[in-house]
Structures are given as structure tokens and as C-alpha cells.
N, C-alpha and C positions, 0 to 999 in steps of 0.2 A: 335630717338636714334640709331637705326639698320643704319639706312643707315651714321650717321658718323661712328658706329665701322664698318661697311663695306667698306667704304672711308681708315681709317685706314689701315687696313688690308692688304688693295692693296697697299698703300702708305708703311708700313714698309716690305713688301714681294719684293718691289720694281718693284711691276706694274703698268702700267698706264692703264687708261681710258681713252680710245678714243668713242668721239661721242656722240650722244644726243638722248630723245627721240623723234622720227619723229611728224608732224605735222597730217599725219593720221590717223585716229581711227582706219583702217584697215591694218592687214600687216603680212607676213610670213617673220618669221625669220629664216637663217638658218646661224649655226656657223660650220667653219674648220678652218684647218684639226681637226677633234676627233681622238686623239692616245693614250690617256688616261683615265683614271678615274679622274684625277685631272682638267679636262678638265669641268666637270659639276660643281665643286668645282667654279673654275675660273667664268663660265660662271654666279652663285648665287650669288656671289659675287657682281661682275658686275652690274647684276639685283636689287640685292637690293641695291648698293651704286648709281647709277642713280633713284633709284625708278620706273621702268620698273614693270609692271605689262602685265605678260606673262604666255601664259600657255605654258604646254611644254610635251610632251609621253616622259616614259620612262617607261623601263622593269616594269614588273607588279613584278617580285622578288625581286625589293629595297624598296618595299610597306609593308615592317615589322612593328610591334611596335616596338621603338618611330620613326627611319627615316621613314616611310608612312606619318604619323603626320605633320610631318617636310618640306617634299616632297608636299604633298597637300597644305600645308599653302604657299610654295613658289610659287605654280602654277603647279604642278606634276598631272598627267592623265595617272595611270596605263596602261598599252601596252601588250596584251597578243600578243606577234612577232609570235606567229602559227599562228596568224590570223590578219595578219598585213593589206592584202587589205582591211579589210573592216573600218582600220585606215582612210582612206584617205575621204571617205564618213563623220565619224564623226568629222574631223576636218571641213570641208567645212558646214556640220550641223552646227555645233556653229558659225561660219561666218557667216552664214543667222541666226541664232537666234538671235546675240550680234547686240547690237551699236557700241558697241566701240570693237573691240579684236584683241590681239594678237597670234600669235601662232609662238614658236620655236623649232625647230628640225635640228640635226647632219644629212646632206645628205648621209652621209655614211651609217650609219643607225647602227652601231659600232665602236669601237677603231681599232680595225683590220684591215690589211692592207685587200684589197676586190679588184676587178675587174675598178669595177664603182663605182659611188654613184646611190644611190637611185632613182626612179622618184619623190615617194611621194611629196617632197615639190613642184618640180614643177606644179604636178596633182591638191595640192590643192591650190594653187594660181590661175592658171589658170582656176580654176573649180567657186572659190570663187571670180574670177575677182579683185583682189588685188597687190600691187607691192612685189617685194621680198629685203627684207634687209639684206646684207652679213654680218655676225658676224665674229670675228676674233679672237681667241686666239692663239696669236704670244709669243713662248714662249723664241726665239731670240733673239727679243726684249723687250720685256717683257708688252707686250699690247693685252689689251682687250675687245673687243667693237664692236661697229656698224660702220663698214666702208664705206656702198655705197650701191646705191638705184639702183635694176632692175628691168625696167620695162617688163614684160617678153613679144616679141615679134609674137609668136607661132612657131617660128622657135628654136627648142628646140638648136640643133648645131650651133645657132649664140649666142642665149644667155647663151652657159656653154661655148661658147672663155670670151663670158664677163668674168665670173667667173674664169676660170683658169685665165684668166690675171690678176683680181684682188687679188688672194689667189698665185700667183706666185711670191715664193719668201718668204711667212709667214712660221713657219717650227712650226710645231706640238712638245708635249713634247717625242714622241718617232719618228723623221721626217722618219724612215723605212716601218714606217705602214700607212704613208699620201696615200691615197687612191687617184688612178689618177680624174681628174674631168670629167667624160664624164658619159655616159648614160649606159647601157648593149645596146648588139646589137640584 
């Protein structure tokens, strides 16, 4: 029943879904640009109108009664961000403990406009030996989804051209805070 009024939802909000879920049991997701809060809204949506079973870090301060509740039941994994390196170890832990898992996360690591994105997703992909899947909330157009499979190289600056090429041109709900696609230096 959730995933037709989630189907809904997107259909009379006048978004689309793009894309399926992969044939892997393993895989990092990551969606941009993040420029909003409506942005995880979209992404749950998403999730639950394909039936996508994902886990996903976020702020340990949206983990209230009832959204905590809410947040967990969708795949939510409290985030204390003071102690965000030792994030990337526990995702790559449940990649070696699961059969089958997902794992999604905002490379920006915020809605805020930033410098760079994150390593994080890269570190745990590469750590976890897994592909990476670009998510997309285009709010332009009005689509949301799984757009395109990277298999990550080890050459970090060949495969974030993949990336800005592919997110090149998607415009975020506030596109001033789209965070450039590269690394820190």
C-alpha cells in the first residue's frame, strides 16, 4: 500500500521516477545536488515508491520522538557529524557483515553551499569494493532517481569528471548552494 501512495505522491506533485533497482546486492548510493530539506523528503519518497531498501546517516538531531521512529523504519542511521571519520569505517562494517546492502548518502555532506563534496562515499566504496550509484533530485525537471552506474577507477579526479558530467546541468531546489563536484585539496 505505501509504495502506491508513494507512487502517488510523486505523480500528483508532478515528479517523475527515473530508474530501477540495480541488479547488485551491493552498492553506494549517493544523491545531488542537496540544497534543501525537501531534498530527503524527495529522496523517501523515491525509496519507498520503487521499494529500494537502503540505509542511509543522517544528523543524530532528526532522531526525536516520533521522526526517529519514522527515520529508522525507512533506513535512517543516526550521524553524530563531530565524529564523522569514524562514519566511514561503520558503513564499510555493514558491507562486510550484509549479503545484500545498500548504503545512501549526500556527497556534500549538507544542504549548504561548501567548497567540495565529501570523500566519505568514495572511501567507502572503495574500501568496501562496491560500484557507486548517482542519484538525482532534479528539481528542473522534476525527477528523481537512479541515474548511472560508477565503477570507481582509483583515480579519484577521473571519476568526479564522471560525476560532474553526469550531475551537469541537474539544478538543485536552491541551485546557489549546489556545491562544486570535486574533492578538498
Amino acid at each position: 500500500m505505501w509504495k502506491q501512495v508513494a507512487r502517488l505522491l510523486l505523480w500528483t506533485c508532478g515528479w517523475r521516477a527515473i530508474g530501477a533497482i540495480p541488479e547488485e546486492s551491493k552498492a553506494v548510493f549517493i544523491a545531488a545536488p542537496h540544497t534543501s530539506n525537501w531534498d530527503g523528503f524527495w529522496a523517501l519518497t523515491y525509496r519507498v515508491a520503487i521499494g529500494l531498501d537502503i540505509r542511509f546517516f543522517a544528523k543524530d538531531a532528526l532522531f526525536w520522538f516520533p521522526l526517529g521512529v519514522l527515520l529508522r523504519g525507512l533506513g535512517g542511521i543516526p550521524l553524530n557529524r563531530s565524529k564523522a571519520q569514524s562514519s566511514v569505517q561503520q558503513a564499510v562494517s555493514m558491507f562486510e557483515t550484509e549479503d545484500s546492502f545498500y548504503f545512501g548518502l549526500a556527497p556534500e555532506g549538507t544542504r549548504g553551499l561548501r567548497d567540495s563534496w565529501k570523500t566519505g562515499f568514495y572511501r567507502i566504496a572503495s574500501e568496501a569494493k562496491v560500484p557507486v550509484f548517482l542519484g538525482l533530485i532534479d528539481y528542473q525537471n522534476k525527477r528523481v532517481g537512479i541515474g548511472g552506474r560508477l565503477d570507481l577507477s582509483g583515480d579519484s579526479n577521473a571519476d568526479l569528471k564522471k560525476c560532474a558530467d553526469f550531475y551537469d546541468g541537474i539544478k538543485g531546489r536552491w541551485p546557489k548552494n549546489t556545491t562544486p563536484v570535486r574533492f578538498p585539496e
